[in-house]
Backbone as CSV, one residue per row, in Angstrom:
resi,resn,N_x,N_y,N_z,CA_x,CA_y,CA_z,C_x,C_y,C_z
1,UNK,5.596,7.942,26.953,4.499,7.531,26.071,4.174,8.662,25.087
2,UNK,4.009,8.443,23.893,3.985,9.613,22.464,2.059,9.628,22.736
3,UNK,1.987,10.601,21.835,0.271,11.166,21.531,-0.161,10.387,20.242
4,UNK,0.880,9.650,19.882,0.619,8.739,18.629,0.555,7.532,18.778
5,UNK,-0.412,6.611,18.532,-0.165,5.106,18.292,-0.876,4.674,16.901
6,UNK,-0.321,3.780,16.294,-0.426,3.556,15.107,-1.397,1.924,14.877
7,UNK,-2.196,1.645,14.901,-2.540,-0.065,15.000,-2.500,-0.243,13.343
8,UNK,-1.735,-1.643,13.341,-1.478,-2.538,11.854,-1.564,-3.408,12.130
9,UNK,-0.488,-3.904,10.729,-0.401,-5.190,10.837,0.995,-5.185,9.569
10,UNK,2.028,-6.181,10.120,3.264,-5.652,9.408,3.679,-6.071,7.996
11,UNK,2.584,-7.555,7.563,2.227,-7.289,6.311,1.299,-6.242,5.379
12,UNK,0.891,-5.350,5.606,-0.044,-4.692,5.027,0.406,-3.662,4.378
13,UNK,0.150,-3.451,3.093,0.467,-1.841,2.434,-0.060,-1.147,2.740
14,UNK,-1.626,-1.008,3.816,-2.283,0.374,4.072,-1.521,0.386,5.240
15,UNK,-1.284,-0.359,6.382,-0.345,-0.184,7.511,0.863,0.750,7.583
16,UNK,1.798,0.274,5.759,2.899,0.851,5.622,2.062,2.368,5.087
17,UNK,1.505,2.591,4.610,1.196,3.924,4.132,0.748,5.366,5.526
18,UNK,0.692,4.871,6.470,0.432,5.719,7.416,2.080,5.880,8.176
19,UNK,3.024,4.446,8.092,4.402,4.353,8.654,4.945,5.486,7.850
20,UNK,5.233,5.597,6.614,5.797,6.292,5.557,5.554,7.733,5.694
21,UNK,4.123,7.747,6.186,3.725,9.173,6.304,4.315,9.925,7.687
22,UNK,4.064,9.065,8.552,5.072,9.654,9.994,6.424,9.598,9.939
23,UNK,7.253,8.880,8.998,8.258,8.823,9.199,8.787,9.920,7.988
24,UNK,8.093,10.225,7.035,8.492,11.522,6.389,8.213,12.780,7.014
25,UNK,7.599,12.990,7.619,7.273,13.903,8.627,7.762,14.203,10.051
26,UNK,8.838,12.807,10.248,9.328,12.753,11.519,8.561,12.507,12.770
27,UNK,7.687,11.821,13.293,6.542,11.864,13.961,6.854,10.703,14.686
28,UNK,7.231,11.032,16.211,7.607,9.359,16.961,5.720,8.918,17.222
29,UNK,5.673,7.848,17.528,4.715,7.386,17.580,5.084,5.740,18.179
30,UNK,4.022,5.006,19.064,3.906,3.664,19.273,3.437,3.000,18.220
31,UNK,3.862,1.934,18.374,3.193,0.514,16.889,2.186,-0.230,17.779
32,UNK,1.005,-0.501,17.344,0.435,-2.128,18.228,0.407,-2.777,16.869
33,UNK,1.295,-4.006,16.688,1.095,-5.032,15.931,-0.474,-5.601,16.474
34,UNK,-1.533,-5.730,15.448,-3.268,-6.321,15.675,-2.670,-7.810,14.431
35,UNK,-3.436,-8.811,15.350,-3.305,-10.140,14.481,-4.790,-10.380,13.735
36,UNK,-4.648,-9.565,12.530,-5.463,-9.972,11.483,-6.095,-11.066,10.612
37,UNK,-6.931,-11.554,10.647,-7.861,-10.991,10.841,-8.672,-12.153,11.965
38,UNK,-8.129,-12.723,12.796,-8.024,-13.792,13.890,-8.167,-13.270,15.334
39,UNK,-7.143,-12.211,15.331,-7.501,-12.295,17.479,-7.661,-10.586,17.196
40,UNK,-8.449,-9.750,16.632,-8.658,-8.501,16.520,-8.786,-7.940,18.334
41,UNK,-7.524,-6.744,18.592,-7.463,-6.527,19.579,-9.039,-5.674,20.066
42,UNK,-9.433,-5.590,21.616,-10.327,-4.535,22.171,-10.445,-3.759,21.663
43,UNK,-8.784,-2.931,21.605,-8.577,-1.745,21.696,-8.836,-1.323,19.910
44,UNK,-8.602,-2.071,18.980,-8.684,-1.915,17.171,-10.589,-1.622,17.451
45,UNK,-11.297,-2.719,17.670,-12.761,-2.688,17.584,-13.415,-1.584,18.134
46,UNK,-12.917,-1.709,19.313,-13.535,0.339,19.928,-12.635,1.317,19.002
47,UNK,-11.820,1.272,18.799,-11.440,2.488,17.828,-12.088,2.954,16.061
48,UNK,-11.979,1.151,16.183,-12.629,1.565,14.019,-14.187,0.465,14.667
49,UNK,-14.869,0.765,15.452,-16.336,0.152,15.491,-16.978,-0.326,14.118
50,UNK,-16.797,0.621,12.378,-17.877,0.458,12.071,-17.385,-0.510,11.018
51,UNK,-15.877,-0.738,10.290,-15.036,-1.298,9.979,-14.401,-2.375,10.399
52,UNK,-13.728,-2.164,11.500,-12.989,-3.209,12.160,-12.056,-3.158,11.930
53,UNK,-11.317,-2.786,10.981,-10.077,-2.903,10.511,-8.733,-1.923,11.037
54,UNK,-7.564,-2.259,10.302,-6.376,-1.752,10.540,-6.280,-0.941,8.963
55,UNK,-5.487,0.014,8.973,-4.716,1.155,10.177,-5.784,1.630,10.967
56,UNK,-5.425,2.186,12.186,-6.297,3.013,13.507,-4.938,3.833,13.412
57,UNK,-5.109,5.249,13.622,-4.079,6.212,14.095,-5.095,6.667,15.090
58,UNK,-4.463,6.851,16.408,-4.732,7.334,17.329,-3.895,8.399,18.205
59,UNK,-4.619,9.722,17.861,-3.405,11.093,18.359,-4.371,11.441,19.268
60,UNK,-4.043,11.847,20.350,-4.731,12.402,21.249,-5.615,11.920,22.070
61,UNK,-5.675,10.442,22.014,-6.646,9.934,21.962,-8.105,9.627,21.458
62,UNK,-7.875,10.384,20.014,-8.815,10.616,19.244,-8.468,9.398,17.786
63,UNK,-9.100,8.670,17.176,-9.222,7.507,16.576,-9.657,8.130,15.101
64,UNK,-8.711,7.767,14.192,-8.494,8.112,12.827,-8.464,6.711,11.758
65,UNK,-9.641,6.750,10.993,-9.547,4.978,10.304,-9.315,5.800,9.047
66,UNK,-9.264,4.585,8.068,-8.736,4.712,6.586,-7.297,5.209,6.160
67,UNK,-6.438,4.357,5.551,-5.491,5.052,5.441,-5.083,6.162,4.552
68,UNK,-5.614,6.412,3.494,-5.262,7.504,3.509,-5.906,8.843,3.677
69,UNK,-7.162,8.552,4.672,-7.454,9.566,5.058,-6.493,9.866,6.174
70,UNK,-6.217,8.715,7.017,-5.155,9.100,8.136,-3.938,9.828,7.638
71,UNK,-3.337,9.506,6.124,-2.368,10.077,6.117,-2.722,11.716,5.245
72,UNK,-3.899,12.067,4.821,-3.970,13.591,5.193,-4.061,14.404,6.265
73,UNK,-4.614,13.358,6.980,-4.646,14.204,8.339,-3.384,14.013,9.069
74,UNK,-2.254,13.616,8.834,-1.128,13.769,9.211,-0.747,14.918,8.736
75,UNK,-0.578,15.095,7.319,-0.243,16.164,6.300,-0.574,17.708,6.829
76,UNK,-1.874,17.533,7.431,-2.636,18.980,8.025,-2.387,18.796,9.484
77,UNK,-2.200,18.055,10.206,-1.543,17.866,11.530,-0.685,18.360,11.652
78,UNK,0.788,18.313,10.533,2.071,17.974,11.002,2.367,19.032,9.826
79,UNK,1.840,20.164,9.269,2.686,20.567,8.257,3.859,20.227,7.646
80,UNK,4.799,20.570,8.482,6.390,20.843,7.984,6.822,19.259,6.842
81,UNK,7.412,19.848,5.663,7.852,18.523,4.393,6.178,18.324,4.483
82,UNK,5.673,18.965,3.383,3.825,18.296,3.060,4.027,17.199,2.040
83,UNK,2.842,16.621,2.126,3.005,15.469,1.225,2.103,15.667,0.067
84,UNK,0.864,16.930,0.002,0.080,16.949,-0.799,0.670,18.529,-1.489
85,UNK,0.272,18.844,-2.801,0.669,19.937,-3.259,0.258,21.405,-2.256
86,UNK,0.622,22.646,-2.824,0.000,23.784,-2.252,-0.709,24.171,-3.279
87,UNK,-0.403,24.047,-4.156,-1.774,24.698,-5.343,-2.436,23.800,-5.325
88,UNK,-3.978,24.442,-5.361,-4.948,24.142,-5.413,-5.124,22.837,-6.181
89,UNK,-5.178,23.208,-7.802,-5.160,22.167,-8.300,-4.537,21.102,-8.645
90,UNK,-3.554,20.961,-8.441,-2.546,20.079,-8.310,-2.715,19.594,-7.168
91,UNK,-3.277,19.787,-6.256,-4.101,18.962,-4.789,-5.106,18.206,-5.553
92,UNK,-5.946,18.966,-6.709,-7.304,18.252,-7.211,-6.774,17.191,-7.609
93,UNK,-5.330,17.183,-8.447,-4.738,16.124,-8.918,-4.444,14.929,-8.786
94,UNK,-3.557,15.383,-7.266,-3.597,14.199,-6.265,-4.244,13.592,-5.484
95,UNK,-5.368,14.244,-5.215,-6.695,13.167,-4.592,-7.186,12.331,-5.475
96,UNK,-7.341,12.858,-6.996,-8.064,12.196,-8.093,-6.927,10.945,-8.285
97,UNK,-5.958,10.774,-7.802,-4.905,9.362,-8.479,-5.178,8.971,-7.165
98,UNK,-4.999,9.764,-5.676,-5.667,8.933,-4.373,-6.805,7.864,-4.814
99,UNK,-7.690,8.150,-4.811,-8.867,7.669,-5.345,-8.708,6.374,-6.490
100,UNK,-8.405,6.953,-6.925,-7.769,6.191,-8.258,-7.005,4.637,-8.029
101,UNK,-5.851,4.760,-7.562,-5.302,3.711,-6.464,-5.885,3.186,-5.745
102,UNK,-6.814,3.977,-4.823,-7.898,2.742,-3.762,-8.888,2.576,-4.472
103,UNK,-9.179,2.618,-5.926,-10.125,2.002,-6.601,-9.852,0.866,-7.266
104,UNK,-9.288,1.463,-8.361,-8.709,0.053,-9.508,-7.381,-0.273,-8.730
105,UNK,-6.492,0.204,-8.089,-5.517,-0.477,-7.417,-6.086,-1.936,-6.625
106,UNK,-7.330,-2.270,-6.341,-7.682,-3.069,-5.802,-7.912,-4.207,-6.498
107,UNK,-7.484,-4.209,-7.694,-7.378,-5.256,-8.758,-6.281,-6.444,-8.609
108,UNK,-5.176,-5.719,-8.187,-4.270,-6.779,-7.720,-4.442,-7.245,-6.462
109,UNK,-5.461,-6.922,-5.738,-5.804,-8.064,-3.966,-6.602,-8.940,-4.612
110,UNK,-7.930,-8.368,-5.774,-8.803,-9.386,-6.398,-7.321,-10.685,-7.124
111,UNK,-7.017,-10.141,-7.631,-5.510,-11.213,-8.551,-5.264,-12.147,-7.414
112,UNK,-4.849,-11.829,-6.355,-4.351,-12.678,-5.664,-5.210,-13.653,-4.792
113,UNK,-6.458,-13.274,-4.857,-7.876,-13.951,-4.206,-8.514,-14.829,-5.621
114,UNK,-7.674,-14.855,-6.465,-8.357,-15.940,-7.818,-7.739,-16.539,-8.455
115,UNK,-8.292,-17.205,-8.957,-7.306,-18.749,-10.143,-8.384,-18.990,-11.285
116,UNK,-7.691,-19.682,-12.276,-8.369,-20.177,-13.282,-8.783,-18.935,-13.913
117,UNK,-10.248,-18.931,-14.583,-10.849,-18.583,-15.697,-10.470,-16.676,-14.919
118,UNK,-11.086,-16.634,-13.441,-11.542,-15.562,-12.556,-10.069,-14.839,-12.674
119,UNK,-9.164,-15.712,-12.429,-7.602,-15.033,-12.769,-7.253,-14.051,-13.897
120,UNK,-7.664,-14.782,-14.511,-7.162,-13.988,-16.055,-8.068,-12.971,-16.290
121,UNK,-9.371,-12.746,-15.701,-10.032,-11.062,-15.777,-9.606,-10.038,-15.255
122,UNK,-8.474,-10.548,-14.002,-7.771,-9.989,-13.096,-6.536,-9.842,-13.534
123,UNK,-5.923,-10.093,-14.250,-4.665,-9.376,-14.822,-5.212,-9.012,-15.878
124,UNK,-5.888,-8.828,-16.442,-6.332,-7.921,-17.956,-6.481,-6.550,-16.461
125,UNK,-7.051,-6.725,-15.608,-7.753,-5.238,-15.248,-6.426,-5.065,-14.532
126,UNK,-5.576,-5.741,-13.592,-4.139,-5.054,-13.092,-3.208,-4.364,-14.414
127,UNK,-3.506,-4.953,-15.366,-2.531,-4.869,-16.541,-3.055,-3.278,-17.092
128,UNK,-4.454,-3.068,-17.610,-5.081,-1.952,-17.688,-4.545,-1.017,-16.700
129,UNK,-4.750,-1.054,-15.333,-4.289,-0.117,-14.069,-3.245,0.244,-14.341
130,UNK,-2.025,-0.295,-14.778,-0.467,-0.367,-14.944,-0.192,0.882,-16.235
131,UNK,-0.927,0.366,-17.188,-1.201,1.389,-18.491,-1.325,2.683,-17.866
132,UNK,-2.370,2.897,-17.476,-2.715,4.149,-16.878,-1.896,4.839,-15.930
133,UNK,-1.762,4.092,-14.859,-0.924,4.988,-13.894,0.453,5.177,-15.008
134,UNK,1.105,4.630,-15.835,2.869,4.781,-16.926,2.035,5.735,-17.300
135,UNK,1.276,5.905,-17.988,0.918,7.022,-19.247,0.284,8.337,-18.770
136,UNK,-0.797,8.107,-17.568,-1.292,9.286,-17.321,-0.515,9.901,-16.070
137,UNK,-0.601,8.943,-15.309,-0.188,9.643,-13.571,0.874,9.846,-13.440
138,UNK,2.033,9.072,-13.999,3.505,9.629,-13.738,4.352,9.802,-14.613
139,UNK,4.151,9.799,-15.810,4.512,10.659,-16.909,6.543,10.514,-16.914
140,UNK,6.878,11.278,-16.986,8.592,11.441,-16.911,8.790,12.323,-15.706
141,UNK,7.962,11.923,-14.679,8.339,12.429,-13.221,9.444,11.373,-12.630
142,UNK,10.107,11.797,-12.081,10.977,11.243,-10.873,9.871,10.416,-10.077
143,UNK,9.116,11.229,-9.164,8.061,10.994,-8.197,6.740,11.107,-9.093
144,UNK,5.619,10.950,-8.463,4.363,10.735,-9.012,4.528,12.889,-8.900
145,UNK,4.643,13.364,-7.871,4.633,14.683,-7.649,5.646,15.507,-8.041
146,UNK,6.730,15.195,-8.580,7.786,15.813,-9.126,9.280,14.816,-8.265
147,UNK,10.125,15.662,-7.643,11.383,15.474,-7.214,11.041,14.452,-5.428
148,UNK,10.479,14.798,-5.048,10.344,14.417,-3.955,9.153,13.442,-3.352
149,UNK,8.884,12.075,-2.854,7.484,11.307,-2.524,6.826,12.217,-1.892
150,UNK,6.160,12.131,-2.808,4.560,12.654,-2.195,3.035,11.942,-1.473
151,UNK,2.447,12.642,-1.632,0.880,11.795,-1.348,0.381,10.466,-2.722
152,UNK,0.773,10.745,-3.474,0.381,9.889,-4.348,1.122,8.593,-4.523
153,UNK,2.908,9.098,-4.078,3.663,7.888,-4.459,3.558,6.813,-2.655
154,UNK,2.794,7.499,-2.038,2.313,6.496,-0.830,1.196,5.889,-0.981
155,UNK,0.118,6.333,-2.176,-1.228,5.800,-2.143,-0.908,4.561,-3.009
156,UNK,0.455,4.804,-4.185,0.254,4.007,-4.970,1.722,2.780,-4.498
157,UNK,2.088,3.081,-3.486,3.152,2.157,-2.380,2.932,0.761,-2.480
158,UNK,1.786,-0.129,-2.589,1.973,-1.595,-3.083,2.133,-1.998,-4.420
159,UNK,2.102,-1.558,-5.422,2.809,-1.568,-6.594,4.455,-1.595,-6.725
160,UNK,4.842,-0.685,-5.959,6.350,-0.699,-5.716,6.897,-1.917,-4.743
161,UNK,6.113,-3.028,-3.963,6.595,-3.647,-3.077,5.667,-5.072,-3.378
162,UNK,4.439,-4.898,-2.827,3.670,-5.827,-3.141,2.990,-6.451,-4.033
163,UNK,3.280,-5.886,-5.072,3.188,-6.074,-6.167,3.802,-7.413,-6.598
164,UNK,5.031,-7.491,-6.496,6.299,-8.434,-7.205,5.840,-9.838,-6.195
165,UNK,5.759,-9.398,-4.797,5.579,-10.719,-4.018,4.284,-11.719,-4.710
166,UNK,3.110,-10.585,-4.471,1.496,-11.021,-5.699,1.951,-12.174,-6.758
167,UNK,3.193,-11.375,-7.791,3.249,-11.509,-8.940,3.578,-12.940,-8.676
168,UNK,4.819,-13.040,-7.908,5.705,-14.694,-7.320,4.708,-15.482,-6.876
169,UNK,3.601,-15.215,-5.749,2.797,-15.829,-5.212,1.969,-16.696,-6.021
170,UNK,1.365,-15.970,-7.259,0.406,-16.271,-8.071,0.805,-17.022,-9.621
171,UNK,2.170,-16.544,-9.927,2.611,-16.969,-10.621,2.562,-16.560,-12.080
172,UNK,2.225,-15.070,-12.069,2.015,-14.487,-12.790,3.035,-13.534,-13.307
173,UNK,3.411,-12.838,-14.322,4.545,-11.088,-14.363,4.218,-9.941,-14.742
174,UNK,3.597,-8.975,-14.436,2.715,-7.978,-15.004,3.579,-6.819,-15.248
175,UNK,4.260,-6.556,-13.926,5.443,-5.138,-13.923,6.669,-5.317,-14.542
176,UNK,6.340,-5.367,-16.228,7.815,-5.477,-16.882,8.732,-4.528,-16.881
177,UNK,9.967,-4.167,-16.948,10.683,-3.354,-17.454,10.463,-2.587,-18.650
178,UNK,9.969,-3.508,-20.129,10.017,-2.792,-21.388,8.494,-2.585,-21.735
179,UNK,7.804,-2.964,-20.792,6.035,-3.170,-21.056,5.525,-1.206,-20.106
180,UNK,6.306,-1.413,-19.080,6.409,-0.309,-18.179,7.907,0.389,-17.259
181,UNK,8.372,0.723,-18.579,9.941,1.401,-18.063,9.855,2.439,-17.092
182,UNK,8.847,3.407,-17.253,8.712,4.447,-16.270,8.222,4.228,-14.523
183,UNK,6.902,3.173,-14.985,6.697,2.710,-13.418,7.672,1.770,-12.964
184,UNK,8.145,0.820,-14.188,9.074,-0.060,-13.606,10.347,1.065,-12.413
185,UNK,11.034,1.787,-13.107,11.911,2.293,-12.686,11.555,3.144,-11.322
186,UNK,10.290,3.601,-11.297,9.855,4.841,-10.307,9.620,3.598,-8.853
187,UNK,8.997,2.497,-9.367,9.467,1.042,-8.228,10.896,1.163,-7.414
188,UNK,11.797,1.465,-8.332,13.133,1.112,-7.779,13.504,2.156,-6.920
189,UNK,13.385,3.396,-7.646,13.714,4.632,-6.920,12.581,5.252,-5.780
190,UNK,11.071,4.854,-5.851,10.902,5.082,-4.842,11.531,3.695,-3.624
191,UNK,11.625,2.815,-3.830,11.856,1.854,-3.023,13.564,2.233,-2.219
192,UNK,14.437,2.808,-2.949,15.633,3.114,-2.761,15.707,4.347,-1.599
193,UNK,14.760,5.335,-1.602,14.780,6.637,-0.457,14.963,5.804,0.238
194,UNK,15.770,6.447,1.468,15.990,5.808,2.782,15.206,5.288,3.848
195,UNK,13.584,6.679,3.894,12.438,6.241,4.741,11.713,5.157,4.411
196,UNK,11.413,4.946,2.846,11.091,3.749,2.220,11.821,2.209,2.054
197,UNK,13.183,2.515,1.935,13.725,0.948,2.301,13.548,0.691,3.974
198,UNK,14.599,1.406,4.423,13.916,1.454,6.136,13.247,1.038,7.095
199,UNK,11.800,0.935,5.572,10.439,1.125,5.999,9.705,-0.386,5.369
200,UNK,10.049,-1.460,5.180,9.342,-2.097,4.256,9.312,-3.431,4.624
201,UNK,8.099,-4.192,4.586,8.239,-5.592,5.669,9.579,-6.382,4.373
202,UNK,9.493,-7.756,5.462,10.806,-8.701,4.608,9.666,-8.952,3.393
203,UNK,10.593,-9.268,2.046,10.276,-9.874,0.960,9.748,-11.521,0.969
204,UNK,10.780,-12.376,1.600,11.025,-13.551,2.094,9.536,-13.748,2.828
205,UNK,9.123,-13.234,4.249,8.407,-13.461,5.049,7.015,-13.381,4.518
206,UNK,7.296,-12.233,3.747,5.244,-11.904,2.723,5.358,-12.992,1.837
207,UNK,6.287,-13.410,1.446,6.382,-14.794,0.433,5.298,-15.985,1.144
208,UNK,6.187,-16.237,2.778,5.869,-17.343,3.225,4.552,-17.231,3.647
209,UNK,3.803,-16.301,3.745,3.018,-15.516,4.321,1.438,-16.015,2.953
210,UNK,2.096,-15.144,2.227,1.295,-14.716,1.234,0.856,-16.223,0.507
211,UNK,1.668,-17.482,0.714,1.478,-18.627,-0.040,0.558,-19.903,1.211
212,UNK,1.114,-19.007,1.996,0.537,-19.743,2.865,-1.160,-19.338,3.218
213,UNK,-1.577,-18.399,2.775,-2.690,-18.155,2.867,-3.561,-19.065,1.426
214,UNK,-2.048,-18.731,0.142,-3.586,-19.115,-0.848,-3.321,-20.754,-0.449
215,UNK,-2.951,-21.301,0.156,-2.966,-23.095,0.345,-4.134,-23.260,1.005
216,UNK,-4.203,-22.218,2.379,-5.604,-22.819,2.432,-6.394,-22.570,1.808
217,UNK,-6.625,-21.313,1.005,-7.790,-20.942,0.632,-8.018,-22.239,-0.317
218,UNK,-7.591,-22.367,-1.410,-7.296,-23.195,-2.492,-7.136,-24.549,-1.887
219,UNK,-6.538,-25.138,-1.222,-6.966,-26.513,-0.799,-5.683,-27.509,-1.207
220,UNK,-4.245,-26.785,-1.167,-3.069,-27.047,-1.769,-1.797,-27.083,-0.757
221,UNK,-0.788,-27.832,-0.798,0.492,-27.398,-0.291,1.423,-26.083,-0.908
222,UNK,1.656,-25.265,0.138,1.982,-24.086,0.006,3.733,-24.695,-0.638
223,UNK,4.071,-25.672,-0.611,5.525,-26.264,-0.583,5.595,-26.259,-1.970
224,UNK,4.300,-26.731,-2.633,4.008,-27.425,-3.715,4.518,-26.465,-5.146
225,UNK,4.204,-25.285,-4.814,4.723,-23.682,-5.763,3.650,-24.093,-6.618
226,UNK,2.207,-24.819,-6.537,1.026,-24.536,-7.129,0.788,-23.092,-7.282
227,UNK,0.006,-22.647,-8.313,-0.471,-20.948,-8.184,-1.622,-21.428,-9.119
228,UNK,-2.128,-22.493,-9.446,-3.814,-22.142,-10.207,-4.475,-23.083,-9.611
């Protein structure tokens, strides 16, 4: 039995963002698949009491919520291959696009929770997000951090994956090639590292997954390839 257990859920990009982080770091650890947001295990509710939610990292028996706070505290746990800079400010850097990502990155869960009129405020603001992260945050980097994934190119990890499923689901195309060549491409190549393909639920399954949620919400056959 490891000092690590990890609670998710194997559709989730904050789930994968704590996987990514142990597995760049090398860190064995247990999985508890938690069935969200329906049969929430004992063991998830005593750990994140004030939340409820998934990721839970649990080292030591000590209970770690948020993901990417969990995955700094991996970073300062586990030194060896860091994921956040050593200079100072260039740490300031990467918390400020942390942040950044779990802010307006949350534009594309709103996208996929709307239709009609509510839709289209929601890709003006994913579309805005997209601008910003090409122009300011990753510039003609390889990685958001230079040569190698860092802390940032894990915060900003559903863009590179979940993104495209969103896009299919909803019926929408936001992540062009010639609209966004730089993020387009930094998609491919982060998706291509080995810990990251490796690492990434099926495409297919978040499809069936992801359509099958907006049917009920929406009041539709998921068969139907409705999206408004």
């Amino acid at each position: 039995m490891t000092e690590v257990k990890l609670h998710g859920t194997w559709a989730s990009p904050f789930s994968f963002r704590v996987v990514w982080a142990l597995k760049l770091k090398g860190i064995p650890y247990d999985y508890v698949e938690e069935d969200i947001p329906y049969n929430k295990s004992k063991l998830l509710l005593q750990h994140n009491p004030v939340h409820k939610k998934i990721p839970v990292l649990v080292h030591g028996g000590k209970p770690i919520c948020e993901s990417m706070i969990i995955v700094e505290y991996i970073d300062e746990t586990w030194p060896s291959n860091p994921l956040l800079p050593s200079d100072p400010y260039e740490r300031a850097q990467a918390r400020f696009w942390i942040n950044y990502a779990n802010d307006k990155g949350a534009a594309i869960w709103r996208l996929f929770r709307s239709r009609g009129d509510e839709q289209e405020k929601f890709i003006e603001e994913c579309l805005e997000m997209l601008r910003i992260v090409e122009e300011q945050a990753l510039g003609d980097k390889k990685f958001f951090g230079g040569d190698e994934i860092g802390i940032v190119d894990i915060a900003f990890g559903d863009i590179a994956h979940w993104l495209g499923v969103i896009e299919e689901t909803v019926g929408v195309k936001l992540l062009g090639a010639n609209e966004f060549p730089r993020l387009h491409a930094w998609t491919n190549t982060f998706k291509e590292a080995p810990v990251i393909r490796q690492n990434l639920p099926d495409r297919h399954d978040m499809l069936v997954l992801f359509k099958g949620i907006r049917a009920r919400w929406f009041g539709y056959s998921s068969s139907s390839g409705r999206s408004d």
